[in-house]
C-alpha positions in Angstrom: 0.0 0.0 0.0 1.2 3.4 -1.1 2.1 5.2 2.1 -0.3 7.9 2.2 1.2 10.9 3.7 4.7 10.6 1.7 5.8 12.9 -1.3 5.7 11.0 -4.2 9.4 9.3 -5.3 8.3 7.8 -8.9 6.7 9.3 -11.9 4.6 7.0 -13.9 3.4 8.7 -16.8 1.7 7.5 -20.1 1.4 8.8 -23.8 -2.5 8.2 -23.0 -5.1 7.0 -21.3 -5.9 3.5 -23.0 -2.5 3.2 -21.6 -3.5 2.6 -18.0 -4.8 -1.1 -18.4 -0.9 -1.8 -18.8 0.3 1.0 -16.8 -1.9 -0.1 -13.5 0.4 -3.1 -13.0 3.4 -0.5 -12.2 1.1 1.2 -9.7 0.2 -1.9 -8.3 3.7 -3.2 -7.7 5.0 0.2 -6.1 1.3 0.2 -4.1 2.9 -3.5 -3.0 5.9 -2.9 -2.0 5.5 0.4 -0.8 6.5 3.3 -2.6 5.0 7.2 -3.0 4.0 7.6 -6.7 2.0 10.0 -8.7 0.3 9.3 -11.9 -0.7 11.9 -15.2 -1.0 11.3 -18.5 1.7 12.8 -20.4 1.3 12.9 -24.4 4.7 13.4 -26.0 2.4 14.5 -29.7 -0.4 16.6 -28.1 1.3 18.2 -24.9 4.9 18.7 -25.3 4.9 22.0 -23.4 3.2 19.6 -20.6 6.2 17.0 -21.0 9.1 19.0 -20.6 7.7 20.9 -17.9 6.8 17.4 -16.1 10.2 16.2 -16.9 12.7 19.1 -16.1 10.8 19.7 -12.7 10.9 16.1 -11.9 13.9 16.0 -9.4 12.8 19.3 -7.4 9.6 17.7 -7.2 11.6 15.0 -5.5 11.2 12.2 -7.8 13.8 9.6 -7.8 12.6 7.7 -11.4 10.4 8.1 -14.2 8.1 5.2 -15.1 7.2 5.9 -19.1 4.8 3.6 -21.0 4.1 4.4 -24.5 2.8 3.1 -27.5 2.9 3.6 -31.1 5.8 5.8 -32.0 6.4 5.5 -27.9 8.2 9.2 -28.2 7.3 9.4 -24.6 10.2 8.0 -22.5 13.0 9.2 -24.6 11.6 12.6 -24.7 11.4 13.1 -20.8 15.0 11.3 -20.6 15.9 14.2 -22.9 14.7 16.8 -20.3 15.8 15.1 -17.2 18.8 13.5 -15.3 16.6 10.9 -13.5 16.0 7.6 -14.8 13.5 7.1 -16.9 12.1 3.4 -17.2 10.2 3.1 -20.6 7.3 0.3 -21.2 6.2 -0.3 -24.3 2.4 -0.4 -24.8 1.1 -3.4 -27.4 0.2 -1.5 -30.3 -2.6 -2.7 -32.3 -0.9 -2.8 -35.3 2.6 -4.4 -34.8 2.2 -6.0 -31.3 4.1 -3.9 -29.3 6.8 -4.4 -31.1 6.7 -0.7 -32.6 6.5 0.5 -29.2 9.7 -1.8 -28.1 11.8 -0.2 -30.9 11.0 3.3 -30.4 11.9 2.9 -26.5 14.8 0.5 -26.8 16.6 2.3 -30.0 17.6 5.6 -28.2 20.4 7.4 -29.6 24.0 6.7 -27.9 23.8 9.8 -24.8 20.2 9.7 -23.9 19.8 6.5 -21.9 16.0 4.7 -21.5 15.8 1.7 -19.5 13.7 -0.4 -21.7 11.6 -3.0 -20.3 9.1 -6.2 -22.0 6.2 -5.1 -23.9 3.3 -4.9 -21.6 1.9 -6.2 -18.4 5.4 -7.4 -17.8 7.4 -4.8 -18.7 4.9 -2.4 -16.5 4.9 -5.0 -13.5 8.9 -4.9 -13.8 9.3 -1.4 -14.1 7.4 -0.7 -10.8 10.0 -3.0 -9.5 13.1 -1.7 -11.0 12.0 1.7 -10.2 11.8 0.5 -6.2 14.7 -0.5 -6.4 15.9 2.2 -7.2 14.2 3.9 -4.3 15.9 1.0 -2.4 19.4 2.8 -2.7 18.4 5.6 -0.6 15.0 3.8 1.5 15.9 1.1 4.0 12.4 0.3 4.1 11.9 0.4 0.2 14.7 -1.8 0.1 13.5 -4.4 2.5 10.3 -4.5 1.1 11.8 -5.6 -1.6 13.8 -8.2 -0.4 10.9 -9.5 1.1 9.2 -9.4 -2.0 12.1 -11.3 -3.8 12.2 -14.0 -0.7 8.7 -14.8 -1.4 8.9 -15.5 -5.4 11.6 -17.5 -4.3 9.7 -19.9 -1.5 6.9 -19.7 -4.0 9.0 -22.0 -6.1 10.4 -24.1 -3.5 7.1 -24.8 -2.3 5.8 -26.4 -5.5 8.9 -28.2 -7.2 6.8 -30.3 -9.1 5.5 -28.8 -12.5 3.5 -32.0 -12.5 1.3 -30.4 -9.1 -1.8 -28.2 -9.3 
């Protein structure tokens, strides 16, 4: 659960809002483990004044990270990792059209300089980025960082506890 009375240390924004059935899952792993977020939609195409304002008052907002899902063209996270020295974590949103795949290009492809951590297309690419971005947090938040850790421990038992891929 997001601690309620804490600034907020990641940004996860999106090109739009059909892009919250895949961005949700990053909320819901920093809601898990315990991390301050805000969300907004963020169009790289129809709000770019809005985008670079987000993006260069990021870190005296005191955001640590960026969480970016796009589709599409998925201008999105390169163009706030253009405006701001904080990571930015893109998720590529499954286009209609090519899959995703689009999306994973765009993101992943950024020129040598600008750097966009690039996660999976999708669910898991948003479920990760939520917890790459805690760890992140992690470096500087004991409590992040446990969290965590106790979130790793348990995917860990949860195989040990059913060895058998033969089990329901």
């Amino acid at each position: 659960m997001q601690p309620s009375n804490e600034p907020p240390r990641v940004g996860v924004i999106m090109g739009s809002k059909s892009d919250w059935p895949v961005m949700e899952h990053a909320v819901a792993m920093l809601e898990r483990l315990g991390v301050a977020y805000e969300t907004k939609v963020v169009s790289a195409h129809r709000t770019p004044d809005l985008l670079f304002d987000y993006a260069k008052s990021a870190a005296e907002r005191g955001l640590s990270v960026i969480i970016a899902g796009a589709g599409g063209a998925a201008h999105l996270p390169g163009m706030v990792a253009s405006q701001t020295p904080l990571p930015v974590l893109g998720v590529p949103v499954e286009s209609k059209s090519l899959k995703g795949l689009d999306s994973l290009l765009s993101i992943a492809q950024m020129p040598g300089g600008i750097a966009v951590g690039t996660l999976a297309i999708g669910k898991p690419g948003a479920t990760n980025a939520g917890l790459l971005a805690a760890q992140i947090v992690g470096l500087q938040d004991g409590r992040v960082r446990e969290a965590v850790e106790a979130f790793r421990a348990e995917q860990t038992q949860k195989v040990l506890d059913n060895p058998d891929p033969r089990a329901e």
